[in-house]
C-alpha positions as protocol buffer text, in pm:
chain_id: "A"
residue {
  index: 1
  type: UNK
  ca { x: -209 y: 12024 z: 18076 }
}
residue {
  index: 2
  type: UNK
  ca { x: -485 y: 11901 z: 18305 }
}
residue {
  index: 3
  type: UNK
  ca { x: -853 y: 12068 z: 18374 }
}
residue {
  index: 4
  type: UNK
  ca { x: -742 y: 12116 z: 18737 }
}
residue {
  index: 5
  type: UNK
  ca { x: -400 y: 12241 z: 18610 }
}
residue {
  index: 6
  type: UNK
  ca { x: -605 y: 12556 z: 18407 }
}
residue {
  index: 7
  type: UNK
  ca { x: -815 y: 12629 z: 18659 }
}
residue {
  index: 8
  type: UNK
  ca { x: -523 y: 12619 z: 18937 }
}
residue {
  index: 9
  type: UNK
  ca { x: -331 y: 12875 z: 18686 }
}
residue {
  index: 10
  type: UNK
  ca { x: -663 y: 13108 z: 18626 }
}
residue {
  index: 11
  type: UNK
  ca { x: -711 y: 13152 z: 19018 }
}
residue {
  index: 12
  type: UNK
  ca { x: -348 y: 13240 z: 19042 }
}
residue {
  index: 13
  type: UNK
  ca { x: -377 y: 13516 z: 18770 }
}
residue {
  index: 14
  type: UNK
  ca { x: -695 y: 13624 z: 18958 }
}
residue {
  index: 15
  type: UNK
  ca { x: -548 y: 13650 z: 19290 }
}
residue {
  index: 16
  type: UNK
  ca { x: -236 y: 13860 z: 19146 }
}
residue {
  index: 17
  type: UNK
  ca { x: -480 y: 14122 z: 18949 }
}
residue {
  index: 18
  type: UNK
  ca { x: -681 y: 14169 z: 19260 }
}
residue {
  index: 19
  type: UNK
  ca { x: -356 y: 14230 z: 19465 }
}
residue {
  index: 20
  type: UNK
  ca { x: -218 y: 14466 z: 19248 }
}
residue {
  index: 21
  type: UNK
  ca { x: -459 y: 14689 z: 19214 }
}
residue {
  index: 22
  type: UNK
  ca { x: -596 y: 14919 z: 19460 }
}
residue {
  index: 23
  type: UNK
  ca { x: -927 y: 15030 z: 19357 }
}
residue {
  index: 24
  type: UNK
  ca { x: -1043 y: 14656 z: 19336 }
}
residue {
  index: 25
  type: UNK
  ca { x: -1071 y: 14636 z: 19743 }
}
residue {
  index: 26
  type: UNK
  ca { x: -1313 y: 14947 z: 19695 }
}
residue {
  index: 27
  type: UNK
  ca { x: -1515 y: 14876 z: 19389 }
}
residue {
  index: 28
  type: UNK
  ca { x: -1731 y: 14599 z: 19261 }
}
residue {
  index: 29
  type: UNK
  ca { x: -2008 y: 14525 z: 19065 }
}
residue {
  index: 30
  type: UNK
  ca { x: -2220 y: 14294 z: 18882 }
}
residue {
  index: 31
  type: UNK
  ca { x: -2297 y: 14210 z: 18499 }
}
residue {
  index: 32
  type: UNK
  ca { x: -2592 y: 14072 z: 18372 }
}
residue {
  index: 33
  type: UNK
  ca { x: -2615 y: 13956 z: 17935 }
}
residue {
  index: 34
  type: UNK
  ca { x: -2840 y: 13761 z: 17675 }
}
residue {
  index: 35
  type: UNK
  ca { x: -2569 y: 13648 z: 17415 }
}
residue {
  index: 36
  type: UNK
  ca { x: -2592 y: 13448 z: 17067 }
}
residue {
  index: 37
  type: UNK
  ca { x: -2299 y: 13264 z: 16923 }
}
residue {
  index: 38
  type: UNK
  ca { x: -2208 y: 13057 z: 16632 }
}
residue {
  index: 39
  type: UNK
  ca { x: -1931 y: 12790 z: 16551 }
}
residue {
  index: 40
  type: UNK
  ca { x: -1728 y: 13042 z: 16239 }
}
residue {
  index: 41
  type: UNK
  ca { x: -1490 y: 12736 z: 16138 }
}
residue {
  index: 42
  type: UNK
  ca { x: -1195 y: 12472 z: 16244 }
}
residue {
  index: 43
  type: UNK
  ca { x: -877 y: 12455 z: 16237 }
}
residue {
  index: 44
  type: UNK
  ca { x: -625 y: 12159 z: 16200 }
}
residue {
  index: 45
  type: UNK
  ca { x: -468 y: 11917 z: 16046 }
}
residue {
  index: 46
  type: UNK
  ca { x: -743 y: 11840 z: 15760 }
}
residue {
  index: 47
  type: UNK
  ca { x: -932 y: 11476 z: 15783 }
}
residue {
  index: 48
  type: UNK
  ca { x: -779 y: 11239 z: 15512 }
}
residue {
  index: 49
  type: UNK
  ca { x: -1163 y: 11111 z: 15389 }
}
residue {
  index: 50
  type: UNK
  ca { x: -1179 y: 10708 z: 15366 }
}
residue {
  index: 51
  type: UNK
  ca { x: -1185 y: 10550 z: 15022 }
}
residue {
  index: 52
  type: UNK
  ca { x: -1504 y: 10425 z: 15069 }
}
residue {
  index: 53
  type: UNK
  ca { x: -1577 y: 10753 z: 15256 }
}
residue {
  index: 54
  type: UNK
  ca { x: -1513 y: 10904 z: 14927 }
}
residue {
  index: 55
  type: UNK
  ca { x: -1713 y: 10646 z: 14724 }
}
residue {
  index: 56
  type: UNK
  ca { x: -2023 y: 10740 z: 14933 }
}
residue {
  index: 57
  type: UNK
  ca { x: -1994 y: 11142 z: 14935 }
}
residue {
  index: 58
  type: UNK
  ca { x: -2251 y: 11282 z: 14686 }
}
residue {
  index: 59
  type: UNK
  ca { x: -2058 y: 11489 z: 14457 }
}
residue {
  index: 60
  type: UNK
  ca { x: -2276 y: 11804 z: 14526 }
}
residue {
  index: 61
  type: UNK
  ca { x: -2189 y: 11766 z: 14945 }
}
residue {
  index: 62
  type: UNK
  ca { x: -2029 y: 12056 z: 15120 }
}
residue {
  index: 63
  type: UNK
  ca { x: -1834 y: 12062 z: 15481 }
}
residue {
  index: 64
  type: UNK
  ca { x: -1960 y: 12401 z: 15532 }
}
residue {
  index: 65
  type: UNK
  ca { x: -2276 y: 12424 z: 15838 }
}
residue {
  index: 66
  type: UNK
  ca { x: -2497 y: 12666 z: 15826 }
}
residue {
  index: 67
  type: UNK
  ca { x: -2534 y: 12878 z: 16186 }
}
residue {
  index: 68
  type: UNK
  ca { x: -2869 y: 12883 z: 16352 }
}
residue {
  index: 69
  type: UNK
  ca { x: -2966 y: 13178 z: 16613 }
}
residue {
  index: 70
  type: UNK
  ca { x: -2972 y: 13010 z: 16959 }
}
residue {
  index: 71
  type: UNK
  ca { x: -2982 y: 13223 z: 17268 }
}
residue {
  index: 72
  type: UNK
  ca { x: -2799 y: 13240 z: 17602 }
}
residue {
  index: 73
  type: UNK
  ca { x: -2689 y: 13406 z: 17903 }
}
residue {
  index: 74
  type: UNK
  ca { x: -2413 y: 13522 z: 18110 }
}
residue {
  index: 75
  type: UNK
  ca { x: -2329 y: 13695 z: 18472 }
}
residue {
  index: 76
  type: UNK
  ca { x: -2031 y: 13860 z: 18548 }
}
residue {
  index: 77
  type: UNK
  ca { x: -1874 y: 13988 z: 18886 }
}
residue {
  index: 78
  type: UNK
  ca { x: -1631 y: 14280 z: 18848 }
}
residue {
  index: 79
  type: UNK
  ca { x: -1369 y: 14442 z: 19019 }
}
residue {
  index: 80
  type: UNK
  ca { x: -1193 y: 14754 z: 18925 }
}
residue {
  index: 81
  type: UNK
  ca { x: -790 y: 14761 z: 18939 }
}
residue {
  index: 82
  type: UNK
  ca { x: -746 y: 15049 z: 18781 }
}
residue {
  index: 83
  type: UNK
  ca { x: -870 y: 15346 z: 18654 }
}
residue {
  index: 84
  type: UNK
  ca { x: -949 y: 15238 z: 18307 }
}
residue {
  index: 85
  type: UNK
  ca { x: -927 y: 14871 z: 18350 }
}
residue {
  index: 86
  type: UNK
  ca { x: -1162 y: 14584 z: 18517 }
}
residue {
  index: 87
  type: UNK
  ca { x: -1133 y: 14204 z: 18607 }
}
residue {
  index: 88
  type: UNK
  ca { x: -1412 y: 13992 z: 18604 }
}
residue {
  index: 89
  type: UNK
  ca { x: -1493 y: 13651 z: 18634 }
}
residue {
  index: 90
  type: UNK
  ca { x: -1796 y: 13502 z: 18439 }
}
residue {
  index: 91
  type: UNK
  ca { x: -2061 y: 13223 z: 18431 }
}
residue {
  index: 92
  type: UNK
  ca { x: -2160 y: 13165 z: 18093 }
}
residue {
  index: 93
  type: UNK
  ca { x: -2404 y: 12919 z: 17944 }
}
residue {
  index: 94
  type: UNK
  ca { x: -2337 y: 12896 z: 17572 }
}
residue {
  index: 95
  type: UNK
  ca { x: -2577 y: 12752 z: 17285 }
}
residue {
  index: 96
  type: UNK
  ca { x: -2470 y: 12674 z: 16928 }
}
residue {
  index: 97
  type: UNK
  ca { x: -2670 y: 12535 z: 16658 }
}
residue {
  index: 98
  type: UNK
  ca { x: -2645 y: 12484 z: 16289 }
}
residue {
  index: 99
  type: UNK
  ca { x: -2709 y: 12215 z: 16047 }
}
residue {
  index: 100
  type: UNK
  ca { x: -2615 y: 12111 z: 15668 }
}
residue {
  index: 101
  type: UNK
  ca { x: -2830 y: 11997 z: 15409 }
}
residue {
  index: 102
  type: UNK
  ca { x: -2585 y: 11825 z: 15190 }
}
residue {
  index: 103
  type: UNK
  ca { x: -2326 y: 11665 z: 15421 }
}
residue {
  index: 104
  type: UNK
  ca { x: -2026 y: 11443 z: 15338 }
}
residue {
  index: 105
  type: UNK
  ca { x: -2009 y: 11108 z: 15375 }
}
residue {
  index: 106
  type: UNK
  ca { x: -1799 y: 11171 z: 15719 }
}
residue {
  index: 107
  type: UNK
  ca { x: -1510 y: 10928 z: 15817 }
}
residue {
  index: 108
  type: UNK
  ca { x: -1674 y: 10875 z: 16208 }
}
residue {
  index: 109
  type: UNK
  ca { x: -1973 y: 10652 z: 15985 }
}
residue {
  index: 110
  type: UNK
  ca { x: -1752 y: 10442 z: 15922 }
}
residue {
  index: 111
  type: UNK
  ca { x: -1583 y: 10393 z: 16284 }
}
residue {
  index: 112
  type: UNK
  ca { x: -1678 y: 10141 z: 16571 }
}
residue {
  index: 113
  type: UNK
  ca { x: -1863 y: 10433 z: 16762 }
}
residue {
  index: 114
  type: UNK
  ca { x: -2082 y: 10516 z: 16518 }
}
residue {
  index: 115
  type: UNK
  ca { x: -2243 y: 10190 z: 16544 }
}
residue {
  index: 116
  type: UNK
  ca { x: -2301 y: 10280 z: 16969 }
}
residue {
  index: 117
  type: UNK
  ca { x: -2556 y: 10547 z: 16819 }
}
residue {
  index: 118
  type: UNK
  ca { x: -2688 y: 10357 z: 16488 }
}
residue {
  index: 119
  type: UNK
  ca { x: -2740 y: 10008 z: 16394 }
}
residue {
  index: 120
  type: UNK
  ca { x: -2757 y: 10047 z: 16017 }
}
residue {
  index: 121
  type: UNK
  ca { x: -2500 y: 10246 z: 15832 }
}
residue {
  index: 122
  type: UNK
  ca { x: -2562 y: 10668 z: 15781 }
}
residue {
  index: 123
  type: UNK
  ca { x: -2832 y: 10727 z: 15533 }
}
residue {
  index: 124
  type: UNK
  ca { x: -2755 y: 11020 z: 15304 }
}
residue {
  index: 125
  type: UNK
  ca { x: -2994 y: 11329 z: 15476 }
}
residue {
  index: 126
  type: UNK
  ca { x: -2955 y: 11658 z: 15597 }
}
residue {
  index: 127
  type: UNK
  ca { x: -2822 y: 11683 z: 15933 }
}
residue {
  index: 128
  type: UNK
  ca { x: -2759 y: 11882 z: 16267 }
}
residue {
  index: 129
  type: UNK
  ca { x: -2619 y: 11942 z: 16588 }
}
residue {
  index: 130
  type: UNK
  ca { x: -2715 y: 12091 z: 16875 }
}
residue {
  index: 131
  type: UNK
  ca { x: -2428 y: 12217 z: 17148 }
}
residue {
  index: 132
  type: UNK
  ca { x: -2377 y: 12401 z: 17423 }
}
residue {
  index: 133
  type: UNK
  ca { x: -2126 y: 12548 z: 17640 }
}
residue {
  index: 134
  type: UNK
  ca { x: -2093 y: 12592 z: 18032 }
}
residue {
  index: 135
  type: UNK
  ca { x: -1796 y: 12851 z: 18094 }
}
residue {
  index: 136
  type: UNK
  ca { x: -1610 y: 12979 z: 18356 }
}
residue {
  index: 137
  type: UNK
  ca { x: -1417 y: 13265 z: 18226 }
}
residue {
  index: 138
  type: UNK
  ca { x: -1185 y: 13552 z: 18355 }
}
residue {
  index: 139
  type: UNK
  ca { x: -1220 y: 13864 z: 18148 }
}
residue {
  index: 140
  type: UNK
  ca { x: -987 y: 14137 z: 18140 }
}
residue {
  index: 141
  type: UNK
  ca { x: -1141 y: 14509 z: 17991 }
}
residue {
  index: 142
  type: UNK
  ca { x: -974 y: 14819 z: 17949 }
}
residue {
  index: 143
  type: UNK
  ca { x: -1198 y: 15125 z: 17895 }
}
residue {
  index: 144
  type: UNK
  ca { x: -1153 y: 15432 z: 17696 }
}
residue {
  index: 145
  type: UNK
  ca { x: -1242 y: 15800 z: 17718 }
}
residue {
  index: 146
  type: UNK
  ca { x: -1376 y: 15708 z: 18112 }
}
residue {
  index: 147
  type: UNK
  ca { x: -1475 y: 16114 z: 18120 }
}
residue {
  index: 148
  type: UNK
  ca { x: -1728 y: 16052 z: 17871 }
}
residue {
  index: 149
  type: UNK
  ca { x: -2123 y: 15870 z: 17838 }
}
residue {
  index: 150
  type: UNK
  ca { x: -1981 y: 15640 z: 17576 }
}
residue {
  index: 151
  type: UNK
  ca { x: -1714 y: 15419 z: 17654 }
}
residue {
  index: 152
  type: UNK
  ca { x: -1564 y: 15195 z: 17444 }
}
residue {
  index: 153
  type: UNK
  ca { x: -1376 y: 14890 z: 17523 }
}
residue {
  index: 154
  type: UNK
  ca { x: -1133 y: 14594 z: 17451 }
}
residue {
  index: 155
  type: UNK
  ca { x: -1103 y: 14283 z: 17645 }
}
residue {
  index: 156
  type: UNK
  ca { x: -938 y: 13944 z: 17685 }
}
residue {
  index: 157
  type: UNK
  ca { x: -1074 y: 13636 z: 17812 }
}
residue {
  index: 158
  type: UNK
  ca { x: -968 y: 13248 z: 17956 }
}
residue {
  index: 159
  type: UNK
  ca { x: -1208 y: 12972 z: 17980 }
}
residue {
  index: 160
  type: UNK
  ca { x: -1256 y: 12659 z: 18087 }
}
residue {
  index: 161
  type: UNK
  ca { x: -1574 y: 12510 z: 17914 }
}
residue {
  index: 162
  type: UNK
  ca { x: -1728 y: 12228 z: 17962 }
}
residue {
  index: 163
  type: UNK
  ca { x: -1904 y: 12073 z: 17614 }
}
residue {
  index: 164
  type: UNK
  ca { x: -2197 y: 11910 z: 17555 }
}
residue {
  index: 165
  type: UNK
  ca { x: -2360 y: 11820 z: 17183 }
}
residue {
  index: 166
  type: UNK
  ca { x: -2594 y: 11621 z: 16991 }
}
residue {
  index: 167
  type: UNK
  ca { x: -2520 y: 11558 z: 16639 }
}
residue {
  index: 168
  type: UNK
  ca { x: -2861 y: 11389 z: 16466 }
}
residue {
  index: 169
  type: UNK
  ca { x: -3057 y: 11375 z: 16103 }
}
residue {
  index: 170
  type: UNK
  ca { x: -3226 y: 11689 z: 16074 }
}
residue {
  index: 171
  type: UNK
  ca { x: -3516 y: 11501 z: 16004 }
}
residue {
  index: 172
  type: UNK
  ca { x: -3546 y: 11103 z: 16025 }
}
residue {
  index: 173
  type: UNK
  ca { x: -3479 y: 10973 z: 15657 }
}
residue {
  index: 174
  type: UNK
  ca { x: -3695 y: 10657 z: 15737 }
}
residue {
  index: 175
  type: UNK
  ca { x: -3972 y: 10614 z: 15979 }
}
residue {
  index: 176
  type: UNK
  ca { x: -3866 y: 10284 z: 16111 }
}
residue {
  index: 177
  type: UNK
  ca { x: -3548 y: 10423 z: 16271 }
}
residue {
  index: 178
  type: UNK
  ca { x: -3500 y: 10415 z: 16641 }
}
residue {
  index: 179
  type: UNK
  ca { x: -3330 y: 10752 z: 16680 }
}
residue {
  index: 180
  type: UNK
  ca { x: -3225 y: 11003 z: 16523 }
}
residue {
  index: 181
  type: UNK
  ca { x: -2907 y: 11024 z: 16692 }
}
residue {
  index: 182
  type: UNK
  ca { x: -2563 y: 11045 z: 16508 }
}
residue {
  index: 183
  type: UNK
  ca { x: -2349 y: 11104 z: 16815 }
}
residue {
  index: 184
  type: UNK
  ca { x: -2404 y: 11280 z: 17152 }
}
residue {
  index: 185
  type: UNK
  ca { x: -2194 y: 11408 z: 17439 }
}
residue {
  index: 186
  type: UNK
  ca { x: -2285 y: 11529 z: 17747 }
}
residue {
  index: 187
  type: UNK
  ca { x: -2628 y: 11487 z: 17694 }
}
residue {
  index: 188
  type: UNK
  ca { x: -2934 y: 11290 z: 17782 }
}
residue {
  index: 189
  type: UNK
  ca { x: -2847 y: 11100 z: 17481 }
}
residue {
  index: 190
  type: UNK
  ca { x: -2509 y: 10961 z: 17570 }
}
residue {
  index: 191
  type: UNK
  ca { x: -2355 y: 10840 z: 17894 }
}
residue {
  index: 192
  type: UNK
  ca { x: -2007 y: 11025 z: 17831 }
}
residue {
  index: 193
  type: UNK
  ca { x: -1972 y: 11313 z: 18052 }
}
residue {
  index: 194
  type: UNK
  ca { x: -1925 y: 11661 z: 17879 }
}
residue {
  index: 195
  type: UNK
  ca { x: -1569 y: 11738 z: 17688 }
}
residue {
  index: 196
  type: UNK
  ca { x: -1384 y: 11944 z: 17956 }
}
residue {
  index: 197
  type: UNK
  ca { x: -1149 y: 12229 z: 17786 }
}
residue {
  index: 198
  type: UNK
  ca { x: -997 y: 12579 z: 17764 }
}
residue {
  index: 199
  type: UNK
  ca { x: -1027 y: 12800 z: 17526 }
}
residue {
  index: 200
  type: UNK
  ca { x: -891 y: 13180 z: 17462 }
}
residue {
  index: 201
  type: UNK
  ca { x: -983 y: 13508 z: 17243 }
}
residue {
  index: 202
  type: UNK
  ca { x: -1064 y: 13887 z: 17290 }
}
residue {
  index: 203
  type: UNK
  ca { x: -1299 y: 14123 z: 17181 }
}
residue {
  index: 204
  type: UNK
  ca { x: -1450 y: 14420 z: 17127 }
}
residue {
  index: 205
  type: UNK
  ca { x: -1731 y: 14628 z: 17288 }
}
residue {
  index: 206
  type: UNK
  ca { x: -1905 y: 14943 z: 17444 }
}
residue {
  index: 207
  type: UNK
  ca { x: -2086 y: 15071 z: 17761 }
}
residue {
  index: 208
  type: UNK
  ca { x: -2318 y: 15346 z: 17748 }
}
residue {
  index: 209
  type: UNK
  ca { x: -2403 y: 15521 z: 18157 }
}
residue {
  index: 210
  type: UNK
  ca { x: -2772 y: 15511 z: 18214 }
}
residue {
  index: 211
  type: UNK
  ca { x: -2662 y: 15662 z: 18537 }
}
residue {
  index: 212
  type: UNK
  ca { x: -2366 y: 15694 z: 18794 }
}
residue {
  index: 213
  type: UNK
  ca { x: -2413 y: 15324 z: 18842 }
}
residue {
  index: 214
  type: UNK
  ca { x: -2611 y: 15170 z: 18578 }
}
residue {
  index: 215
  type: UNK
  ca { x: -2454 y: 15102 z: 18228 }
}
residue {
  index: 216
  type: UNK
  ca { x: -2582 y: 14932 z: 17930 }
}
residue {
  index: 217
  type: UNK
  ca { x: -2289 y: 14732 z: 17738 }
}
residue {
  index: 218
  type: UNK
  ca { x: -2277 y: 14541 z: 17440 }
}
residue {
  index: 219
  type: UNK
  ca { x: -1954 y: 14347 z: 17336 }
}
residue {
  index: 220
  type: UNK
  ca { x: -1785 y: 14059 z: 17100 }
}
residue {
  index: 221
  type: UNK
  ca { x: -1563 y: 13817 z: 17136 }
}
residue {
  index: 222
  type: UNK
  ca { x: -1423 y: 13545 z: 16974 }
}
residue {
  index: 223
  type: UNK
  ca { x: -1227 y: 13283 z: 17088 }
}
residue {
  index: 224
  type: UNK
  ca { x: -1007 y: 12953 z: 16981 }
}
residue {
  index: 225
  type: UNK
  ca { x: -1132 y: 12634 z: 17175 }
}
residue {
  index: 226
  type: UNK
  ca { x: -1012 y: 12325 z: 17219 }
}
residue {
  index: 227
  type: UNK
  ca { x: -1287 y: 12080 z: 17105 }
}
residue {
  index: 228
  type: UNK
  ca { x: -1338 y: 11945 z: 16760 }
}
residue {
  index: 229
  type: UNK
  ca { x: -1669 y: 11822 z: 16877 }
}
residue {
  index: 230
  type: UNK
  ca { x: -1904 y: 12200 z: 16854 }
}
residue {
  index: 231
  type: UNK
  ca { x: -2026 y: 12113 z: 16532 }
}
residue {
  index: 232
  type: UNK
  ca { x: -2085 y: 11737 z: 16679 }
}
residue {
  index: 233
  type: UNK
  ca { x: -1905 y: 11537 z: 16428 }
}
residue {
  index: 234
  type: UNK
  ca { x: -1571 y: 11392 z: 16582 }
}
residue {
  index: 235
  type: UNK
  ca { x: -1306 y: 11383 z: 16330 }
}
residue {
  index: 236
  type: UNK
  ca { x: -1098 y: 11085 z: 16204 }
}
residue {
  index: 237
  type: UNK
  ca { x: -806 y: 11104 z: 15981 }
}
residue {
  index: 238
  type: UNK
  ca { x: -752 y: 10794 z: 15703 }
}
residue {
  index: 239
  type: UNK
  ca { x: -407 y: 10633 z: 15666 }
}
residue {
  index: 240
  type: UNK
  ca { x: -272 y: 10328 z: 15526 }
}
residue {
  index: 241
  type: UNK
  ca { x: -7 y: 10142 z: 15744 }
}
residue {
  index: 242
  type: UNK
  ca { x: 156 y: 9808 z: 15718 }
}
residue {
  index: 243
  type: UNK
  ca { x: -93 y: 9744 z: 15418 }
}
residue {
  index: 244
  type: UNK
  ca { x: -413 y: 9833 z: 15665 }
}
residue {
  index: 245
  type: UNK
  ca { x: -662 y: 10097 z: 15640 }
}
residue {
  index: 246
  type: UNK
  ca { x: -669 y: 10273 z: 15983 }
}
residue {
  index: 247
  type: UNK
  ca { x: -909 y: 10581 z: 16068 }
}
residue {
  index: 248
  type: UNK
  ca { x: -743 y: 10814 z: 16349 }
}
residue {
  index: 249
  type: UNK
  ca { x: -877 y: 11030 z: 16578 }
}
residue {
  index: 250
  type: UNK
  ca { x: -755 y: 11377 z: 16475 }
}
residue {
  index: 251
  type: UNK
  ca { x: -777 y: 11681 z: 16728 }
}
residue {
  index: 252
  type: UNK
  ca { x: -930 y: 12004 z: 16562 }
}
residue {
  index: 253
  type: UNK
  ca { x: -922 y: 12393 z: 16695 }
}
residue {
  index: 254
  type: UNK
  ca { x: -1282 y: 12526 z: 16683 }
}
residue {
  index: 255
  type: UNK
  ca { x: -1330 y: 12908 z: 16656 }
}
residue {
  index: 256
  type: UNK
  ca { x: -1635 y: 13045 z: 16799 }
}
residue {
  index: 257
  type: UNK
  ca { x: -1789 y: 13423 z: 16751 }
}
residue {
  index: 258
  type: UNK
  ca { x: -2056 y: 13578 z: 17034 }
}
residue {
  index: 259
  type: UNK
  ca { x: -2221 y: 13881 z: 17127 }
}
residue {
  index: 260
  type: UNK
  ca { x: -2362 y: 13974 z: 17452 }
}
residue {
  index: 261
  type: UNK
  ca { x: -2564 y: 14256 z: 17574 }
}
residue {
  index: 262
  type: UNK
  ca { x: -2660 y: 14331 z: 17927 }
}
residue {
  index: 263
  type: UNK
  ca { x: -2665 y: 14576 z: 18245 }
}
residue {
  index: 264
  type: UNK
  ca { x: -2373 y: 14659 z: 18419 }
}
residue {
  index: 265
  type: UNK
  ca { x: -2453 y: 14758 z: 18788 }
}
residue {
  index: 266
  type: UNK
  ca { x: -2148 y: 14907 z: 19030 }
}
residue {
  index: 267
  type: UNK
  ca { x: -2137 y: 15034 z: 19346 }
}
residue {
  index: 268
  type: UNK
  ca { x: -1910 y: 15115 z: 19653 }
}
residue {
  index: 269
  type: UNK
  ca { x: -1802 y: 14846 z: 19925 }
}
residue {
  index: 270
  type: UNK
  ca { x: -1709 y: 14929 z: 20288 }
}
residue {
  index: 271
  type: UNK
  ca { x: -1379 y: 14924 z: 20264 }
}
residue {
  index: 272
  type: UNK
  ca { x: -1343 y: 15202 z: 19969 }
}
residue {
  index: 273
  type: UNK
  ca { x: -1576 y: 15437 z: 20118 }
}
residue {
  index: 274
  type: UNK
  ca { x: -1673 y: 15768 z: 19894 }
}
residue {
  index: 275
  type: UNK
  ca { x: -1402 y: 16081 z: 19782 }
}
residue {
  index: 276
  type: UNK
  ca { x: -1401 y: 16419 z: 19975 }
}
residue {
  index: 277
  type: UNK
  ca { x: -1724 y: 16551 z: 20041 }
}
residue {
  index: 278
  type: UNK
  ca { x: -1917 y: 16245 z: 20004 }
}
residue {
  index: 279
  type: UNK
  ca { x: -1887 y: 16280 z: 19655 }
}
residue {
  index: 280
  type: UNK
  ca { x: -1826 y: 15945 z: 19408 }
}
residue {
  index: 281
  type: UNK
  ca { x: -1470 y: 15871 z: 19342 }
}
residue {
  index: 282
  type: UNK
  ca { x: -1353 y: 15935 z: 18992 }
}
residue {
  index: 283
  type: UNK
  ca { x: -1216 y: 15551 z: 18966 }
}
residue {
  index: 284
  type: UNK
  ca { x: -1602 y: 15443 z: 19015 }
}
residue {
  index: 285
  type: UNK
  ca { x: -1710 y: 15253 z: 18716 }
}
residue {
  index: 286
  type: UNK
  ca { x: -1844 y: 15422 z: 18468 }
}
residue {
  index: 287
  type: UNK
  ca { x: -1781 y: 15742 z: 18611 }
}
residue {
  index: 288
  type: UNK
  ca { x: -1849 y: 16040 z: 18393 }
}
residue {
  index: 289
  type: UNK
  ca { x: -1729 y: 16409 z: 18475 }
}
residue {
  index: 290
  type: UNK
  ca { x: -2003 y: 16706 z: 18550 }
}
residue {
  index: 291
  type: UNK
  ca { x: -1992 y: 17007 z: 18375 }
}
């Protein structure tokens, strides 16, 4: 399925929620959230190494990168369809960064794009990447105990992401190389435009009323994306056909953990207009009962 295709289908689900509900023509309100993410693992078929792949992997090397804290941000617009449940729809910039002391000798050296970044073969070092995410996500959250300060929360999200990473020696292993670059999309370092995808998840969170309006909220999510590219290195498969060695491309599944925290500001449009009395309707975000 297409970029266009995802998006077409998120709008639709959008437009449906927003129909169905009837406290969404009356109440809106705006999200704003520092998050911090990290690449947890992969999943998919696993990369066949090369022979000589295999004859050039220290024996002490490990697949396993180790997350760095990188910050970003988020804003949110959201629209109440229910009592207990909101629709939002998100801009979210996204950084992830790690790196790996003791890397494998990784099948991509030994392909013909490799050489687009490097003129002289991979030099065993420590190594890096450097990625980040531009989203456009729909979020659904359903809220308990509404009555109450403290509200707890579970949500769901789509995305379509667009991807952008550098993959590079930690440090340059030799002073006469030109760059330090391993492999780069969607960067200043390559002229490939960033990896459009979609990925999926949930997660878990709370919001605590500073007032009738104001709200602090701190949630979780992870989520299942489409790119094999976060942690930078592209993967390629080995297998021998019609007595040739042949390195495939070989699509990985790349799970993804982040927390946010932010203000959550609501209010009242024309159309909804206050309860009896002037007094805030009870399906007003983050409503809490007086005593």
């Amino acid at each position: 399925m297409c970029i266009m295709a995802r998006i077409r289908i998120i709008a639709v689900l959008l437009l449906s929620l927003l129909a169905g509900g009837n406290a969404s023509a009356q109440l809106m309100g705006f999200r704003f959230a520092l998050n911090s993410g990290l690449l947890v693992t992969e999943f998919g078929k696993s990369d066949v190494p090369h022979p000589n792949a295999i004859a050039l992997t220290p024996a002490t090397a490990k697949e396993t990168f180790t997350p760095q804290p990188a910050m970003g941000a988020e804003a949110e617009i959201l629209f109440q369809i229910s009592e207990s449940t909101f629709f939002g729809i998100e801009l979210d910039y996204t950084h992830l960064k790690g790196y790996n002391n003791n890397p494998p000798w990784y099948n991509y050296y030994l392909t013909s794009y490799f050489k687009e970044y490097q003129s002289s073969d991979y030099m065993n070092a420590p190594v890096k990447y450097n990625t980040t995410l531009l989203n456009l996500a729909v979020n659904y959250k359903y809220f308990f105990f509404r009555e109450k300060t403290f509200h707890p929360f579970v949500k769901l999200t789509g995305v379509v992401a667009l991807v952008g990473t550098d993959f590079s020696y930690k440090e340059l292993p030799e002073a006469g190389l030109e760059s330090d670059i391993l492999y780069a999309r969607g960067t200043s370092n390559s002229n490939l435009k960033k990896w459009p995808t979609f990925h999926f998840g949930g997660g878990i969170g709370f919001s605590y009323d500073l007032s009738d309006r104001l709200a602090f909220q701190i949630d979780g999510t992870v989520t299942a994306l489409n790119s094999g590219i976060i942690n930078g290195v592209p993967n390629f498969t080995y297998v021998r056909e019609n007595g040739e060695d042949i390195l495939r491309y070989n699509r990985h599944i790349s799970l993804t953990a982040q927390v946010s925290a932010g203000i959550a500001y609501t209010f009242e449009v024309n159309t909804g207009g206050k309860g009896p009395g002037g007094r805030i309707d009870p399906n007003f975000p983050f409503y809490r009962k007086k005593h």
